[in-house]
N, C-alpha and C positions, 0 to 999 in steps of 0.2 A: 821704182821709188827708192830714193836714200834712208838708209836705217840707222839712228841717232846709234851712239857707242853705247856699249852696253851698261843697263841700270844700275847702279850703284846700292845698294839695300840700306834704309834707314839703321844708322849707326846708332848705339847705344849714347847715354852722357851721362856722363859722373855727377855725384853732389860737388866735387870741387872743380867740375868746369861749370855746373849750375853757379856758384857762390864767386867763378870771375865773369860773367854776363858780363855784358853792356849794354844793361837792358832793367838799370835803377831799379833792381830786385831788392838792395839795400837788407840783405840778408848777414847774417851773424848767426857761428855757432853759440849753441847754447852747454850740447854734450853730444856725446857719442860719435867724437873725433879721429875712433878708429874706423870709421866705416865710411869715409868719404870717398872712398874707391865703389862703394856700392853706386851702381848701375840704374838710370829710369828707363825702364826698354818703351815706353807708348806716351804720347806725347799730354794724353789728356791727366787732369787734376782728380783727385777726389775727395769727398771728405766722409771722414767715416760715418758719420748717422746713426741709425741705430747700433754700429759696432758695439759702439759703445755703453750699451747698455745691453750687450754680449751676444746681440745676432751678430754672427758673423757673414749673410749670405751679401752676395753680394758685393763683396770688399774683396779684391782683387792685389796678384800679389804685383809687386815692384812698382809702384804706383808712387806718389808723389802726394802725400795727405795733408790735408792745410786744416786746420784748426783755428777757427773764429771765436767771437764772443758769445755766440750760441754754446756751441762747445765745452769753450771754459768754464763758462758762467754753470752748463748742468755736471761736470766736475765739482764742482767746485763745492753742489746743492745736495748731494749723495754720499753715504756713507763709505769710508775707507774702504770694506770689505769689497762694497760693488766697483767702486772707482780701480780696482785692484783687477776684478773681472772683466771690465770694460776695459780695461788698458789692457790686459793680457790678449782679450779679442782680438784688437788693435792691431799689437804686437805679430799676432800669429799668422795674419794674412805677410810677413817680412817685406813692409813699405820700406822703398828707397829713401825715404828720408819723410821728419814729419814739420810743418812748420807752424807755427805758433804767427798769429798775425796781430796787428792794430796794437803791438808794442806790452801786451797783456804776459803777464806772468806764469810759467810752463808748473802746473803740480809737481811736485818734488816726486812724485810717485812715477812721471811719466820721465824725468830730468832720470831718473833710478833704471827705468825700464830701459830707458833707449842708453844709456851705459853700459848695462849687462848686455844689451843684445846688440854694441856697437850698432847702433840707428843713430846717422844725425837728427840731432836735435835743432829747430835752423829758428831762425825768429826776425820778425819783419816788422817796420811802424803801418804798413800800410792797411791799408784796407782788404779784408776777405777778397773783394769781388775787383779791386787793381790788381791786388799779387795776382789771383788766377789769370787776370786775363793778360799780366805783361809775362807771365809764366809761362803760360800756355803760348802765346805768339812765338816766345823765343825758341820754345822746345819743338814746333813745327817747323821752324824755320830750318833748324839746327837738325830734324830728323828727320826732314821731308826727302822722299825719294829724288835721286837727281843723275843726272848721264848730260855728254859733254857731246858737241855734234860738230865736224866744219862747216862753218858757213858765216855768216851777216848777220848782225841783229841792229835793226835802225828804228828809230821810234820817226813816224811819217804822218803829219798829221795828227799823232795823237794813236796811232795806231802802229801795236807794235810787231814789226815786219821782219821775219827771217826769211834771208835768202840764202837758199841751197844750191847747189850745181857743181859739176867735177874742177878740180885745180885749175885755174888758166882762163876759167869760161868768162871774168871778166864782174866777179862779184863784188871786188874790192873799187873797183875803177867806176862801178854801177852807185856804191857807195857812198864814194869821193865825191860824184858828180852830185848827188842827194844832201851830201851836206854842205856844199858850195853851196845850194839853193835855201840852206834855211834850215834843214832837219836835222834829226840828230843822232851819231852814232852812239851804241852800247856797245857791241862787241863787233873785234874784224877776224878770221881766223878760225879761234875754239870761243862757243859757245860752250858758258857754264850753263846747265838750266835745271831748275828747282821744281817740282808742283809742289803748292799752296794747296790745302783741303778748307773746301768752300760749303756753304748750306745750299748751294746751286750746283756744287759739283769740282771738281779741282781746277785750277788753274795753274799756268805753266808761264813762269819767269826767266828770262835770262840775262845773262850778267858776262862779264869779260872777266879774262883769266889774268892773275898776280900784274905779272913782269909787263907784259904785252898791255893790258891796260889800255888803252888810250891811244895805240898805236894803231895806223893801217900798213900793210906792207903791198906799194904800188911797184911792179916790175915794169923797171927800167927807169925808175925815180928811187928805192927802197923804200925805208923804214918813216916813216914822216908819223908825229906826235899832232894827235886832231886839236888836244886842248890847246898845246903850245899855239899853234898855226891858226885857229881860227876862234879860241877861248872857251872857258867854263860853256855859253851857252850851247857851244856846238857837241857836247858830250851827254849822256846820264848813265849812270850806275849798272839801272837795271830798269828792265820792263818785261810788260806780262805780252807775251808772243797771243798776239789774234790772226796774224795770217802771214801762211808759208807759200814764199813763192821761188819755184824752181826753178833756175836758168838752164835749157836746154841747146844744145846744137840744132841749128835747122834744118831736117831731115824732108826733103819734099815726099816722099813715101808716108809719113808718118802724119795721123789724125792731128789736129790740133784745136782746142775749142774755138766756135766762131760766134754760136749764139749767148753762151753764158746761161742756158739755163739751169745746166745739172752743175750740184752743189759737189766740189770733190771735199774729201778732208784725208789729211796727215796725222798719226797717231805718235805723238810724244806722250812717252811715262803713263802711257791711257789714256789720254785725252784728245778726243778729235779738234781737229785746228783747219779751219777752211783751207783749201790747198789752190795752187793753179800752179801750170806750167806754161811759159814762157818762151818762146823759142826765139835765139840769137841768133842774127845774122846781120850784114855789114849795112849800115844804112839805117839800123834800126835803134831808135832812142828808146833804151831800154828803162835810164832815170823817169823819163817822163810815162813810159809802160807803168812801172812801180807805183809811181806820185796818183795816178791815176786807178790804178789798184787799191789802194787807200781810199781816195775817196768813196770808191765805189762800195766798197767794205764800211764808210760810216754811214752809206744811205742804208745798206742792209740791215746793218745795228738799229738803225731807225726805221724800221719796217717797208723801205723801199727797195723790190730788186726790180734795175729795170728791162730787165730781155724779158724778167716775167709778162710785167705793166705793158712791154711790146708787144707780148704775143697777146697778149688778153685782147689790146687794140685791134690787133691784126685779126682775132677769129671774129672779132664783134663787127668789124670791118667787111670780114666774108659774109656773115652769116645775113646781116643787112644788105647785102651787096649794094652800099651805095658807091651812087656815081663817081663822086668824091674823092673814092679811098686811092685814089693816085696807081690802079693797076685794074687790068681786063679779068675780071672774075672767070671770066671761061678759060683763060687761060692758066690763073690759078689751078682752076680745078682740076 
């Protein structure tokens, strides 16, 4: 089995790459302008809670603290001295950065603290519950583990398809002939590829790399541009890989699935990925193998597999021994 290049480790992100998103965070400092080099190492949000009111458990360091109108509002309702120990709380867990939301006014006391302890002070019109969540998307995105593999990535039906196999086996030209039909490439060459953490569990995206982009490299044609050549629809960006399928040499010595019952799977970044392999030889239309692989992969999504559905006919078939079943049960047996 091919083994994707090695994982990449979620990389730290500064408050002054947080503050250029592209990701209408609509963020502005407020203070504590020397500390924009400070680091969010984990991608999740938090808000301090009872910190504030000088528990400290639970408040975690390098974290990214948002502060809403709950917040403010019990600031605001409490005496200096406490407001002083609750921001000290705060403070001491040393948050990557804290942000003031819904365009509300930062206590002079917090504006004081996060200067002395260079902490950006960050402030936003938006709502508690958008910042976090266009927050939290960017910072997954931007942290999510990820490793680069050769091969194919074609969105086929709706289903997105990487194809793996050694140099030469004819991945690119398997490709070509899939997006003459209709389908559409993501990547030819190096797949980028991401996971996504899901409440079902991660998911694994891939994307095409800078320069190459857009390009297939056909031997004995070269370099040819998909978008130029066949337009915006025959391309996309990125998609979420639901099944790997490997192009092999045809080895007549060598097993190859006939029935389709056992399910294999391919482990990128963690995540099992249905697998099948494939085997190449002259005569054999491998575009229309794949197209057919796809589908077959959306009746399973939809609770249909069918060698299963066959065989269940087939034992119920034996077991009845009717006349019918189109074969001599004694000879079955």
């Amino acid at each position: 089995m091919p083994s994707p290049s090695p994982v990449k480790p979620a990389a730290p992100v500064t408050i002054e790459q947080l503050l250029g998103a592209e990701a209408r965070l609509e963020l502005e400092v407020v203070a504590g302008r020397g500390g924009l080099s400070r680091a969010i190492t984990v991608p999740r949000i938090q808000k301090p809670g009872l910190a504030l009111t000088g528990w400290p458990e639970q408040l975690h360091d390098e974290r990214l603290l948002v502060l809403g109108g709950t917040e403010i509002e019990y600031l605001a309702g409490i005496s200096v001295e406490q407001r002083r120990v609750g921001l000290a709380t705060m403070m001491a867990s040393q948050p990557a950065a804290i942000v003031v939301c819904r365009g509300l006014t930062a206590p002079p006391e917090l504006i004081e603290a996060c200067e002395a302890a260079a902490v950006p002070l960050l402030a936003s019109p938006l709502v508690t519950a958008e910042l976090i969540s266009r927050v939290t998307g960017w910072l997954q995105e931007r942290m999510a583990l990820q490793t680069s593999i050769h091969g194919v990535l074609l969105d086929v039906l709706g289903i997105g398809i990487l194809l793996l196999g050694k140099s030469g086996i004819g991945k690119s030209e398997t490709a070509l002939d899939l997006v003459v039909r209709g389908h559409r490439l993501v990547a030819d060459d190096i797949v980028h590829i991401r996971a996504k953490a899901q409440a079902s569990g991660a998911i694994v995206y891939g994307s095409g790399s800078g320069i190459i982009r857009h390009h297939m490299e056909i031997r004995g044609l070269g370099i040819i541009n998909v978008k130029d050549l066949f337009g915006v629809a025959a391309i996309r960006e990125t998609k979420k890989i639901e099944l790997v399928i490997e192009l092999v040499d045809w080895d007549a010595d060598d097993e190859y699935e006939r029935l389709g019952l056992d399910d294999h799977t391919y482990e990128i970044l963690g995540t099992p990925i249905p697998w099948l392999r494939v085997p190449v030889r002259p005569g054999r239309n491998i575009a229309t193998v794949v197209e057919v692989a796809a589908r077959n992969q959306l009746l399973k999504l939809m609770g249909h597999h069918s060698a299963r559905e066959f065989q269940d006919k087939l034992n119920r078939a034996i077991a009845e021994a009717r006349p019918d079943a189109g074969f001599d049960v004694d000879v079955v047996e």
